[in-house]
C-alpha positions in Angstrom: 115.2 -51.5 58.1 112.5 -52.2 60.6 111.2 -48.5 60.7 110.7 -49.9 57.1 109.2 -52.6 57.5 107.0 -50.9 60.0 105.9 -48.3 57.3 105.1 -50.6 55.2 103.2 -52.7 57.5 101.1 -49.4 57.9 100.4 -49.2 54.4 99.1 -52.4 54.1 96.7 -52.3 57.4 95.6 -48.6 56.4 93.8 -50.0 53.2 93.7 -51.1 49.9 92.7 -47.8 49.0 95.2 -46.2 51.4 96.8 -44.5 47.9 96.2 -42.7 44.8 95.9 -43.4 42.0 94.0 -46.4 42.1 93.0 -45.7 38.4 93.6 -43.7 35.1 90.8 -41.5 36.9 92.6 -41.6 40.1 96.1 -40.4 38.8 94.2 -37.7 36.8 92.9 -36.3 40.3 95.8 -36.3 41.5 97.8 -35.2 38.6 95.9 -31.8 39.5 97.3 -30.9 42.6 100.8 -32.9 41.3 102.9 -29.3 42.1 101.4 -29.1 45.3 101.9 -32.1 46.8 104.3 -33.0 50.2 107.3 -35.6 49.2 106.9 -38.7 50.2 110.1 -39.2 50.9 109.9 -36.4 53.4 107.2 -37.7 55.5 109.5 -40.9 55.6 112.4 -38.5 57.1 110.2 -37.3 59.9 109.9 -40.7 61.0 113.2 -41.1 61.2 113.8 -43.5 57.9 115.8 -42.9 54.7 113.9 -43.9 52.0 114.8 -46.1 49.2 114.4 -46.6 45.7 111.9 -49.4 46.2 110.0 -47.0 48.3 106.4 -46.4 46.6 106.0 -42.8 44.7 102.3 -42.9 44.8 100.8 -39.9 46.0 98.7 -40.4 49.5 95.2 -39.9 49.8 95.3 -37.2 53.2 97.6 -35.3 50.7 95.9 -34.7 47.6 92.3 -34.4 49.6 94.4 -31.3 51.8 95.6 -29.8 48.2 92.3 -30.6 46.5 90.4 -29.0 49.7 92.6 -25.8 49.7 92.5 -25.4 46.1 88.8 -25.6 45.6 88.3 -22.9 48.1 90.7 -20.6 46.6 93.7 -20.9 48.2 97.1 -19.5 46.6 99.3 -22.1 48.0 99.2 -25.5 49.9 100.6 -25.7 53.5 103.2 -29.4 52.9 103.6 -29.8 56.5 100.1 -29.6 56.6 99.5 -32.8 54.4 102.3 -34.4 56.3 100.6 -33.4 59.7 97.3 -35.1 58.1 99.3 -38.5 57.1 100.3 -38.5 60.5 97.2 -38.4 62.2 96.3 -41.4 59.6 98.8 -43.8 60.8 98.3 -42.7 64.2 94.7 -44.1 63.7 95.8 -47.2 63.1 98.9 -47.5 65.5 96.3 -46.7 68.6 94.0 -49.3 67.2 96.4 -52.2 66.6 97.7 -51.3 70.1 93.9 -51.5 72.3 94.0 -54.5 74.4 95.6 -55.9 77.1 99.7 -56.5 76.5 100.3 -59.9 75.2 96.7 -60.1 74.0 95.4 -61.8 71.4 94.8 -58.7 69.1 98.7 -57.5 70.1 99.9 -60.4 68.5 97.5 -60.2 65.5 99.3 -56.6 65.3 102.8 -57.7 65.5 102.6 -60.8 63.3 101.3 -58.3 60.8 103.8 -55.7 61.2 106.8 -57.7 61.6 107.7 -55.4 64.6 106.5 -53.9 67.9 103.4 -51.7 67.8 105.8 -49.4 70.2 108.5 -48.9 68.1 106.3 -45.1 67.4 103.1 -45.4 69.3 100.0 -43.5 68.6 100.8 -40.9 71.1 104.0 -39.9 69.2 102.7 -40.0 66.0 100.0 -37.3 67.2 102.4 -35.1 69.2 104.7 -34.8 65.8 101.0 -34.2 63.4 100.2 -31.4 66.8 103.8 -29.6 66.1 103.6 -29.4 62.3 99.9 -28.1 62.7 100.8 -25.5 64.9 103.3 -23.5 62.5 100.0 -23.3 60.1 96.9 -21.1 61.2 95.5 -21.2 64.4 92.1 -22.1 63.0 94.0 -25.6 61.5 95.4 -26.1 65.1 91.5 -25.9 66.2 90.6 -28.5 63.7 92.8 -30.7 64.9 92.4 -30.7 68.8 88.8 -31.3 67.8 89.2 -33.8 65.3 91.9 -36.0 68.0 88.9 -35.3 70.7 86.4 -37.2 68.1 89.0 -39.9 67.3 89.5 -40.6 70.9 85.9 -41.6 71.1 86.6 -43.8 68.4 88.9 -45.7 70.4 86.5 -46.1 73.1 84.1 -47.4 71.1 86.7 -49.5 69.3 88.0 -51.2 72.9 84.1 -51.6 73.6 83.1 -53.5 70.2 86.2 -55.7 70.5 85.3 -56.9 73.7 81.9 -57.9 72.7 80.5 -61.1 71.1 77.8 -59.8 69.4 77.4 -58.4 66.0 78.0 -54.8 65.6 75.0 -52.5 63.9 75.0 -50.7 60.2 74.6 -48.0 62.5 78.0 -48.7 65.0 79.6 -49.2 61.3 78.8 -45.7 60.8 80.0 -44.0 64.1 83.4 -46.3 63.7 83.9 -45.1 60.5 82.9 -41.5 61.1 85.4 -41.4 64.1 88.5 -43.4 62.1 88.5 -42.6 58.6 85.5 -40.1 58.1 87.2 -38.1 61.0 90.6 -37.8 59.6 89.2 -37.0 55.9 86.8 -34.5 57.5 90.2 -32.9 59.0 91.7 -33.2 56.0 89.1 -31.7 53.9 88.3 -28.5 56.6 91.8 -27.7 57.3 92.4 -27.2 53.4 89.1 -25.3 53.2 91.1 -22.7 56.0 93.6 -22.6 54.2 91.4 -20.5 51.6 88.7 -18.6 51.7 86.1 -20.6 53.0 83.0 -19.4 54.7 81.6 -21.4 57.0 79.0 -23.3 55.4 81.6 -24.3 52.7 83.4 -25.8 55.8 80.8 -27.6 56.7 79.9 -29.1 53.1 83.9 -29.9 53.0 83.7 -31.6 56.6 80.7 -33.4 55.5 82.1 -34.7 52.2 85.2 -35.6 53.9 82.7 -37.7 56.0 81.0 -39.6 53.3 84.3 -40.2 51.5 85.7 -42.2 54.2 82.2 -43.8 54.6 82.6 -44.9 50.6 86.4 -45.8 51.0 85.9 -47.4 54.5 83.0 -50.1 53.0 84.4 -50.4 49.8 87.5 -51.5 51.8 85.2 -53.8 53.9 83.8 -55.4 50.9 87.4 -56.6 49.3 88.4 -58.3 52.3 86.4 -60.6 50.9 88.3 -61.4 48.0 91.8 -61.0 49.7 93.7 -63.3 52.5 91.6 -64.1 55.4 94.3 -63.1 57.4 93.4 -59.4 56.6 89.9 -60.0 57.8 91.1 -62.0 60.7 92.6 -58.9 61.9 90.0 -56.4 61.5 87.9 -58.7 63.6 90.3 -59.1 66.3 90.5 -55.1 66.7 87.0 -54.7 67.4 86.5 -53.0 64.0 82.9 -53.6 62.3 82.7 -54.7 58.8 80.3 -53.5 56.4 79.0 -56.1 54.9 79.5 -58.2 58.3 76.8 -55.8 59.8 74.7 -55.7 57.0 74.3 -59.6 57.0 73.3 -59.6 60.6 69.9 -61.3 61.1 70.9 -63.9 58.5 70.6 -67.6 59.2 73.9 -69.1 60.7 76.1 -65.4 60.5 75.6 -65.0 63.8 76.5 -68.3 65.4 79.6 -68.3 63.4 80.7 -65.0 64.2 80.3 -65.7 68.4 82.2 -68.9 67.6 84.8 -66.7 65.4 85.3 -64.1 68.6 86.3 -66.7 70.8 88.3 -68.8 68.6 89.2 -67.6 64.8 90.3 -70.7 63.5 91.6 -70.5 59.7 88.9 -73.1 58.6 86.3 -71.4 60.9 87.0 -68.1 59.4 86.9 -69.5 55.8 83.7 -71.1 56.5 82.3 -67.7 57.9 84.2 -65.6 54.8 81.7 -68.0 52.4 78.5 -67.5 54.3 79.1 -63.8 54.7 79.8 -63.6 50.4 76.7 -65.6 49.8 74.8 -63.4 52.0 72.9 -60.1 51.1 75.7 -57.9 53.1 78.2 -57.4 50.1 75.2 -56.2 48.1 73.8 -54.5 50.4 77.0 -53.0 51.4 77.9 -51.8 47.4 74.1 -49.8 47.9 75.2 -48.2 50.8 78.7 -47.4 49.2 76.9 -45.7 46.6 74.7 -43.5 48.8 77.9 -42.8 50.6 79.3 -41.6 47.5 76.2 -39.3 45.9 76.0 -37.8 49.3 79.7 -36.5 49.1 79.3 -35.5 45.9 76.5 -33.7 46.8 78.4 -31.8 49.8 81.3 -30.5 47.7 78.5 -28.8 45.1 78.5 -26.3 48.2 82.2 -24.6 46.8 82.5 -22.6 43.6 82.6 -24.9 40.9 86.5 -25.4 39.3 88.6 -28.4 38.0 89.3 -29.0 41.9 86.0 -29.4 42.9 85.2 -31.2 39.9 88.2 -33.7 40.8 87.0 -34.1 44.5 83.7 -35.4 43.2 85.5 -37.5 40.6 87.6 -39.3 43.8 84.0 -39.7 45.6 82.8 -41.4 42.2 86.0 -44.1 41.2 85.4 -46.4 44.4 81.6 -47.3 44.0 81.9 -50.6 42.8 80.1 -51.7 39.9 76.5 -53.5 41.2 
């Protein structure tokens, strides 16, 4: 029950759009690679829980971008332990994030509040080794990917510890090198290692490693910009980690944002928080954030014109499209 619990916990702090479908378009993406997609129920075995009825049945995103990936560049089949290695890496993400700080800290206790169970119960660490020994049973090329990708994501970290023990605003710009190293590194993985699968050249590996990059900058903001609209709990927690918000950094500069969010750093009171939530909604940063969201997302659509066309490339542009909120 609390490996459970803990697997859910992940599910909620890995996103709102953490799944597919997310839409009529979105379960028509991944409708398309339905027959070549990893059971869930499988990746819950390998962390050492027996699912449930009540378990979700919703395909994950890592999973249908691998099959999508492979399929657009020609590939007979889909490597499953691949996609689980990829959902792996995911959650490992977010486990070494949660766990930065010292023990007992402030963000620790965000964490476990949230999870409803220790952060150690499967560290980070373990979570990669198990994504490292499913890789390596694929090609050696996938292996590659995925030394570099963890060597990329370990920056991330750094850069993670280093904004959460500031008190000033992150940049746009440290927005985009957070999310390239979190999300837009593990979609780039996801993407590339399908694209060997097939028969890729390599500058279809790098179009599928740069649309894998601009697809977790579209679902990384658009994810920024409904903490807004949900518990401020949620964003309370994203602040505490040291992770920039989108629209956060795009409303730097404005009157009063800043002085509320030193004064939210060193003390995120509920009321304080709410107060700051308000400014930060009446403030240019979630429009601004929906234009970038949309760049974001013509850019990866863009990249993926680089395969052959066929209903799977058509489908990865379609998943770049469904998150661009409407202006």
């Amino acid at each position: 029950m609390r490996g459970r619990r803990l697997v859910r916990g992940l599910d909620r702090l890995s996103g709102l759009l953490d799944r597919v479908p997310l839409s009529d378009t979105a379960r028509a993406v991944a409708e398309i690679v339905r027959d070549d997609l990893a059971d869930d129920a499988a990746l819950l075995d390998l962390l050492g829980i027996t699912a449930s009825s009540d378990e979700p049945r919703m395909p994950r995103m890592r999973p249908v971008l691998v099959a999508l990936a492979a399929r657009a560049s020609g590939a007979a089949t889909v490597d499953r332990e691949l996609q689980h290695a990829a959902e792996l890496l995911h959650r490992a993400v977010i486990v070494h994030d949660l766990a930065l700080g010292r023990s007992g800290g402030r963000r620790r206790r965000v964490a476990k509040r949230l999870l409803r169970t220790s952060v150690e119960w499967l560290s980070g660490t373990q979570l990669t080794v198990r994504a490292l020994e499913l890789t390596r049973h694929s090609r050696a090329e996938v292996l590659t990917e995925l030394i570099d990708t963890l060597r990329e994501i370990t920056d991330g970290h750094a850069l993670t510890e280093e904004l959460g023990a500031r008190t000033s605003m992150p940049t746009p710009e440290e927005w985009r090198e957070h999310t390239d190293t979190h999300a837009g590194a593990v979609y780039a993985f996801c993407c590339r290692a399908g694209g060997r699968l097939g028969d890729s050249d390599p500058a279809a590996l790098t179009a599928l490693g740069r649309y894998g990059r601009h697809l977790g900058r579209v679902l990384q903001g658009t994810e920024d910009n409904a903490l807004f609209d949900g518990p401020s709990d949620d964003l309370v927690a994203r602040l505490l980690t040291g992770s920039p918000v989108l629209p956060i950094a795009l409303a730097a500069g404005e009157p009063d944002v800043g002085l509320l969010w030193s004064r939210i750093r060193h003390d995120p009171d509920p009321d304080l928080v709410r107060v700051f939530v308000d400014r930060v909604r009446r403030s240019p940063g979630p429009r601004r954030a929906r234009a970038r969201i949309a760049q974001e997302s013509w850019a990866a659509r863009l990249a993926v014109r680089a395969l052959p066309p066929s209903k799977y490339r058509a489908a990865m542009e379609q998943l770049a499209a469904i998150t661009v909120p409407a202006p």
